[in-house]
Every structure is written in structure tokens, then in C-alpha cells.
N, C-alpha and C positions, 0 to 999 in steps of 0.2 A: 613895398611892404613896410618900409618905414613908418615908424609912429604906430605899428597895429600892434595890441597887448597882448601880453607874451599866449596868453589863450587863443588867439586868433593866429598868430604865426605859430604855434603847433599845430591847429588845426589844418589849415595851408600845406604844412609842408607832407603832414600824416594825409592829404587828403592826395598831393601830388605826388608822393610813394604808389599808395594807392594804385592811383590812375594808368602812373607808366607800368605797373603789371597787371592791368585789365588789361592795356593799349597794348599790349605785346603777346597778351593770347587772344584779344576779340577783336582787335585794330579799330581802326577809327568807329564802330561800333559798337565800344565796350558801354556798360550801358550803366549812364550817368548815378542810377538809383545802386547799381549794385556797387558802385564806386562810393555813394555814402554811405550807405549797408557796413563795407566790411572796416571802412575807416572810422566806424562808430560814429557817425555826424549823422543829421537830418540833411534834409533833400535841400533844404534853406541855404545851409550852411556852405552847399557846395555851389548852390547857384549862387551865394552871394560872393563868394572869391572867385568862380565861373561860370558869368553872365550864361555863356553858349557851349555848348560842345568843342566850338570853336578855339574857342578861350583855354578850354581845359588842354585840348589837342597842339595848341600853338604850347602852352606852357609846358610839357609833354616833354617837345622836342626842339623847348629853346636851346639846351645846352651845345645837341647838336648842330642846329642852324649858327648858332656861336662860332662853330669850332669849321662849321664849312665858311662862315666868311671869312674866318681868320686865313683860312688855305689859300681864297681866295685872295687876300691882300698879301700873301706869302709869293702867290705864285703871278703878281701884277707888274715886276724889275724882272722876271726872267726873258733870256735873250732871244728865247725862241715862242713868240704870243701864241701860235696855231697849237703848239704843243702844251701850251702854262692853258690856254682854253679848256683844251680836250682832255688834261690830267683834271682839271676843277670840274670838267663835265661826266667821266668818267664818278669821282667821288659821289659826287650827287647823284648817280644814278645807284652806286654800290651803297649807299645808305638808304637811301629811297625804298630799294630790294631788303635790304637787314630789319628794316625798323617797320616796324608791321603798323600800318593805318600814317606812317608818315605821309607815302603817294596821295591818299584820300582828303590828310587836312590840306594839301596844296591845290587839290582841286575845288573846296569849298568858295575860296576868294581866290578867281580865275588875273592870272599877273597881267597887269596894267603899265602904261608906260605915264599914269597921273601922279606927278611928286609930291599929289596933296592926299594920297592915298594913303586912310590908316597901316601902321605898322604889322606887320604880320607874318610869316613863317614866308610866303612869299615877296614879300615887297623886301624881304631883310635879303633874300637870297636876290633876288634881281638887282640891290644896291650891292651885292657881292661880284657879281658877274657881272655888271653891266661896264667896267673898269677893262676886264679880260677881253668882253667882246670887241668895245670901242679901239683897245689896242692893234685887237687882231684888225678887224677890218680897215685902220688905217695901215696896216702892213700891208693891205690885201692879200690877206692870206686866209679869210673868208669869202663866203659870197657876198656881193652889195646888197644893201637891205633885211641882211640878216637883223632878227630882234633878239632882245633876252627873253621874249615872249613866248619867241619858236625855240628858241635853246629850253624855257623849262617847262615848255609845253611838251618838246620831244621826250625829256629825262621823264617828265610822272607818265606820260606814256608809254614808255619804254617800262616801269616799276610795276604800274599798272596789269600791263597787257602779261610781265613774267611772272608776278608774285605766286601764281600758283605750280608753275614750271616744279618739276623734282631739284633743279637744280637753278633756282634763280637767277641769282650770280654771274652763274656764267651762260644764262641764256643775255641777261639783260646788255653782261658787255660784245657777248657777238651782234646785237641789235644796233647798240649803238656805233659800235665800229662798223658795222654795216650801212649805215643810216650818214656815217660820215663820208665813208668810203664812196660808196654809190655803189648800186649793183651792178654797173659796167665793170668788166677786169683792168688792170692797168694796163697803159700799151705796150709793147714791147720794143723795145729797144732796138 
């Protein structure tokens, strides 16, 4: 946003207020017109700072995709990879579940393992994780051939399949601990 006059970076940012409380009572269907509607702008004004639904949804929840890679490189020197994975994978699903339409902008551009792939809520989160997983699996302390593909493929399905659950949350982390776990018991000793 550099270089936009000072009327265009209010509108921007009164338009991305906006947004994030559509996106948080309609999720990723909050609907783009009622987004210029209450932010006083034309329907122009918002497609011209967001091309696509896309655009407005990734901007949405950059700050949190920010704050999950930062975890992510937080938790990439920890001693133990299988557990620094599943604490980063856990996060992402416990946000996934909180941020209403977050799940749905990740399934729009389905994660790709192409490094010439535009930027986006997913390709930022796969550059987040793909450090964790690479760790773990030389630890083998994952399965081989595990991808960052199936890691956040599992997490928006996991958000997905609980978002309407009474109790998300903690539907999503018994799935995903289940999902790691396997549904064999462990053997006994």
C-alpha cells in the first residue's frame, strides 16, 4: 500500500475493518456488497483493493497467518520435532475452529507442493510448516512420505467437518489427536 493517497489508505483499511466483522458473523460468505454498503464505499472501490473474495479473505487473516508462521519458526530448534510439529499443528487447527470462514479461504487455492505458486493464506502456511515436517521426518518420527499437503489438508478438515459442533474446540483437538494417534489403542506393555 505504499504510495496510495492518504484517501485510498482509509478506504483500505475502513474497508478491511469492515470485512473482518462480516468474516466473523457470515465467514467466508460475508457478502462483498454488504462489505461496501456499511463501509460507505462503492462495490468499485472494494473490488479495486480486492480483486476476488479471495483477496479480501486472505487479507482478513493475514495477521493471523503472520503470527502462525512466526510459531512455526519459533517452534523449528525445538529438541523434540514430532511434538514442535503437533504443537504447530494443533495451533492451526485451534484457529482454523476460532476464526469463522478462515477453514474455507484455505480451501479456495487447494496447497500445492509448486514454489512458483502465488502467495497466499496457504502457500504462507505450507512455507511455515514445511521446515517442521522436513525435521520431523528426518527424525523419523513421522511416516515417510508424509506431505505439508496432508498435514493441511487434515487441519481444514478437521475445522471444517467441527465448525458447527456446540463445542468446536474441543471437538477439533480430540480429531486431530485421534487422527495422529490412530484408532488402534496403544500396546501394553
Amino acid at each position: 500500500m505504499t504510495g496510495q493517497r492518504s484517501d485510498a489508505r482509509r478506504n483500505y483499511l475502513r474497508i478491511l475493518a469492515v470485512a473482518e466483522e462480516e468474516v466473523a458473523r457470515h465467514g467466508a460468505a460475508a457478502s462483498l456488497e454488504q462489505v461496501a454498503r456499511t463501509a460507505g464505499v462503492g462495490s468499485a472501490t472494494v473490488r479495486r483493493h480486492f480483486p476476488t473474495r479471495q483477496a479480501l479473505l486472505e487479507a482478513v487473516f493475514l495477521e493471523r497467518v503472520q503470527a502462525l508462521h512466526a510459531r512455526a519458526s519459533a517452534l523449528t530448534g525445538a529438541d523434540d520435532s514430532r511434538a514442535a510439529l503437533l504443537d504447530w499443528l494443533h495451533d492451526l487447527v485451534r484457529y482454523a475452529v476460532s476464526a469463522r470462514g478462515f477453514a474455507d479461504a484455505l480451501t479456495y487455492e487447494p496447497p500445492t507442493d509448486d514454489p512458483g505458486a502465488p502467495h497466499s493464506c496457504g502457500t504462507a502456511l505450507e512455507s511455515a510448516a514445511a521446515p517442521l515436517l522436513d525435521r520431523a521426518l528426518t527424525d523419523a518420527v513421522v511416516r515417510p512420505g508424509t506431505t505439508v499437503h496432508d498435514l493441511m489438508t487434515l487441519a481444514v478438515g478437521i475445522a471444517l467437518a467441527t465448525e458447527h459442533h456446540t463445542e468446536p474446540s474441543v471437538q477439533a483437538d480430540r480429531l486431530l489427536t485421534l487422527a495422529v494417534e490412530g484408532l488402534s489403542p496403544a500396546p501394553r506393555p
